[in-house]
N, C-alpha and C positions, 0 to 999 in steps of 0.2 A: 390731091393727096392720093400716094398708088400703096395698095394693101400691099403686105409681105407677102413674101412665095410661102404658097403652102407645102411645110415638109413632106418629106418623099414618103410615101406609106413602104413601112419596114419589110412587109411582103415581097412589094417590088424590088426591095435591094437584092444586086447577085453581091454585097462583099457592104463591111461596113464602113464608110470613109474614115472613121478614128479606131483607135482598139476601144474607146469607153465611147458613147455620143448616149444623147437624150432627145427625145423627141416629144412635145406635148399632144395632148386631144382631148377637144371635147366632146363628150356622147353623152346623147339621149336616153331618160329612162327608158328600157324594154330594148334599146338596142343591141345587137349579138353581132358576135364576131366569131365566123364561122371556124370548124377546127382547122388547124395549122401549125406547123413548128419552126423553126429556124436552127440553123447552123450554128446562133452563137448563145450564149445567156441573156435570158432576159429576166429584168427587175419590175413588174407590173407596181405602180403606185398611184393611188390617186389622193390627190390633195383633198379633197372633196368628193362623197359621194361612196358608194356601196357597188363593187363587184363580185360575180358569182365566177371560179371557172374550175373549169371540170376538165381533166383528164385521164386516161384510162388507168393512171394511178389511185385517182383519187378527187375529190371535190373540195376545193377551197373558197371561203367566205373572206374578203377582202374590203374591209372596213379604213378609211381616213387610221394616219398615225401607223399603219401595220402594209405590207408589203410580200407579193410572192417573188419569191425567185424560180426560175425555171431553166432546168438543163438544158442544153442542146439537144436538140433531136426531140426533145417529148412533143405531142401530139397534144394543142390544147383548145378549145373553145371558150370565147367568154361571156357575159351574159348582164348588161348594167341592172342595177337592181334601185338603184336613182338616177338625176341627171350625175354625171361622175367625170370631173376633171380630173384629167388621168395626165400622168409622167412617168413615160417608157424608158428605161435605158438597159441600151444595148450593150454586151460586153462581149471582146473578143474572146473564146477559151482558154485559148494560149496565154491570156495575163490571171484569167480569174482564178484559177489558182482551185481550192477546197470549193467554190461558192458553185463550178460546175457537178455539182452532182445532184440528181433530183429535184423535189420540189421542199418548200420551207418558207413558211411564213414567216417573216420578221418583226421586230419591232423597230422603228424609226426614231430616229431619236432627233431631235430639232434643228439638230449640226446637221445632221443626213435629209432631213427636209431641206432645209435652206439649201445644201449645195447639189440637190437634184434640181429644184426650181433654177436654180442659176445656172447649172448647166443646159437646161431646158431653152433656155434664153441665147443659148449662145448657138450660131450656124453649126449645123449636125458635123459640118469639114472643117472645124475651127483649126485656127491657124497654129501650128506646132508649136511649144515654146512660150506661148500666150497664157493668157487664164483658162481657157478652156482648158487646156490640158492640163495645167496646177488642177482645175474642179476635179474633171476626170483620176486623178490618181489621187486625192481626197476622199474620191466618193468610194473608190476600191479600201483605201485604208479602213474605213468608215464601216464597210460592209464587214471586213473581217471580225472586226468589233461587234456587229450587232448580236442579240441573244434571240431564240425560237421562240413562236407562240404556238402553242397545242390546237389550233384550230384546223382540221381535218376530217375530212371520211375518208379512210383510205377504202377502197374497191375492190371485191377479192373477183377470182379469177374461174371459181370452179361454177359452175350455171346453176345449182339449187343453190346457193349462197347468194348469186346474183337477182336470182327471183324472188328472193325474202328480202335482201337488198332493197330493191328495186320499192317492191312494197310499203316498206316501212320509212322509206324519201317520200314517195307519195303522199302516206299515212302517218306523219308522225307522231299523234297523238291516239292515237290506235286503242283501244284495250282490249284486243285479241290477244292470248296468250302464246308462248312463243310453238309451243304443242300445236298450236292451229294454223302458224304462221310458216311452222314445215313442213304440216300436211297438206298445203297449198303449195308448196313449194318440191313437193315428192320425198322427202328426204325426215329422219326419228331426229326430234329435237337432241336430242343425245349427239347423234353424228353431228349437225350442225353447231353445236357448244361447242364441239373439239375440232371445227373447220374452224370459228372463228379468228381466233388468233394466227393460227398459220399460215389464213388464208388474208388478213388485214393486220394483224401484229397486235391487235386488242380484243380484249374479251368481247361478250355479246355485250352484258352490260356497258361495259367503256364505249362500243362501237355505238348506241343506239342516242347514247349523251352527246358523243359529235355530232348525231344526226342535231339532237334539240338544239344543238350551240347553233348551228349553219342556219336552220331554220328561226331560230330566234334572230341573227342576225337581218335575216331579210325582213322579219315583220318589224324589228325597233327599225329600218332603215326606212319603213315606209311610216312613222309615228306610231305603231300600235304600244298600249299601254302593258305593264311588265306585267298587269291581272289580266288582260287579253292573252297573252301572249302564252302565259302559266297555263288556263284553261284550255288552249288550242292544242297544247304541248299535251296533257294531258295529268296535269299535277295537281296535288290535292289544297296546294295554295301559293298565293305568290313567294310567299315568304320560301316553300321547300323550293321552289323554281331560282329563285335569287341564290340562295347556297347553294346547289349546283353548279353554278353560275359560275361565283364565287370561288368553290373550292376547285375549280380547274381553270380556270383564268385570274384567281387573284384579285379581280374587280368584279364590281356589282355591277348590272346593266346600267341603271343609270349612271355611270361614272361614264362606260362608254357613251351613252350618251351623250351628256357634257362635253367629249372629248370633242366629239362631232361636229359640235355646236360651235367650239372655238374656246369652252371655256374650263377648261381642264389645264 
């Protein structure tokens, strides 16, 4: 019996053989993929498994059921944060229409799993006219359809914002006050409150919550318990940790959870 050709890694393509194609991979927890961008859209998903990627926009946490899209030309790295069965599709710009601009989490919806996975299955140069390309203009309909998920840091651009940034990813369960956290950073908590927003689109407080979400996602993604996780965060109990949670994504952690698990 002879193995399947292994697909072409997307880097190396100079053009995509279809306007839509999908390409599977599996990777290892801890494994990284160096920064890069591509000419056309891409739909980062994985069926299973926990990704981290970062680019100079911004930081995305990329959990099973939920999906990045990413413009052309951005610049991005990624970072497995378990072992993570990943489903890339590639899309020409010329058809994607609204879906190339920036970055935007999605939500995935079962139809939109199914016919990633199936497009994944089919030779990246499927035959015109075939089901690959019925999948392919499915999978675009589909995308138009789906709704955002609030999961973000966006990244501000001015260097003491970056340095309090930077900090507080590192630290994010901290209880330095923000008065300490810009005099480390050179700059009167005062200026930095009103850098916030203009400098990221959310306040300090809204910014510091995405930190907890992103980092919350990586410790549920390695088992830790939602009273671990509250404590590390730096909250005064599980319970205030879960309603945060809650009132910006709509779900408890454990629901994510579950979702993971397969049985949501």
């Amino acid at each position: 019996m002879t193995s399947s050709p292994r697909p072409p890694r997307p880097r190396k393509l100079r053009s995509l053989p279809r306007s839509v194609t999908a390409m599977p991979l599996l990777a290892q927890h801890g494994e990284h993929v160096e920064a890069h961008n591509h000419p056309w859209v891409q739909l980062l998903y994985a069926s299973e498994g926990v990704m981290r990627v970062r680019t100079e926009l911004g930081m995305w946490i990329i959990p099973p059921r939920r999906a990045l899209l990413i413009a052309p030309g951005i610049t991005h790295e990624l970072t497995m944060l378990s072992r993570v069965n990943m489903r890339t599709v590639y899309i020409d710009a010329a058809v994607a229409g609204g879906l190339a601009e920036g970055c935007k989490v999605l939500e995935v919806s079962p139809l939109l799993r199914e016919l990633i996975l199936a497009l994944s299955a089919e030779p990246v140069a499927y035959p015109l006219g075939g089901r690959g390309e019925h999948l392919a203009w499915l999978i675009l309909s589909e995308l138009a359809a789906m709704e955002t998920v609030p999961i973000a840091v966006p990244w501000p651009r001015d260097r003491r914002l970056q340095a309090l940034c930077a900090d507080m990813m590192d630290h994010p369960g901290t209880s330095r006050t923000l008065e300490d956290l810009a005099f480390e950073a050179g700059a009167s908590a005062r200026t930095l409150i009103r850098l916030f927003p203009k400098e990221t689109g959310l306040r300090y407080r809204q910014w510091v919550q995405q930190v907890h979400l992103a980092h919350a996602f990586e410790m549920l993604a390695r088992g830790e318990s939602v009273g671990a996780i509250a404590q590390q965060l730096g909250y005064a109990s599980p319970s205030a940790f879960t309603s945060m949670f809650r009132r910006i994504l709509g779900k408890t952690p454990q629901h994510y959870l579950a979702e993971w698990r397969g049985r949501a």
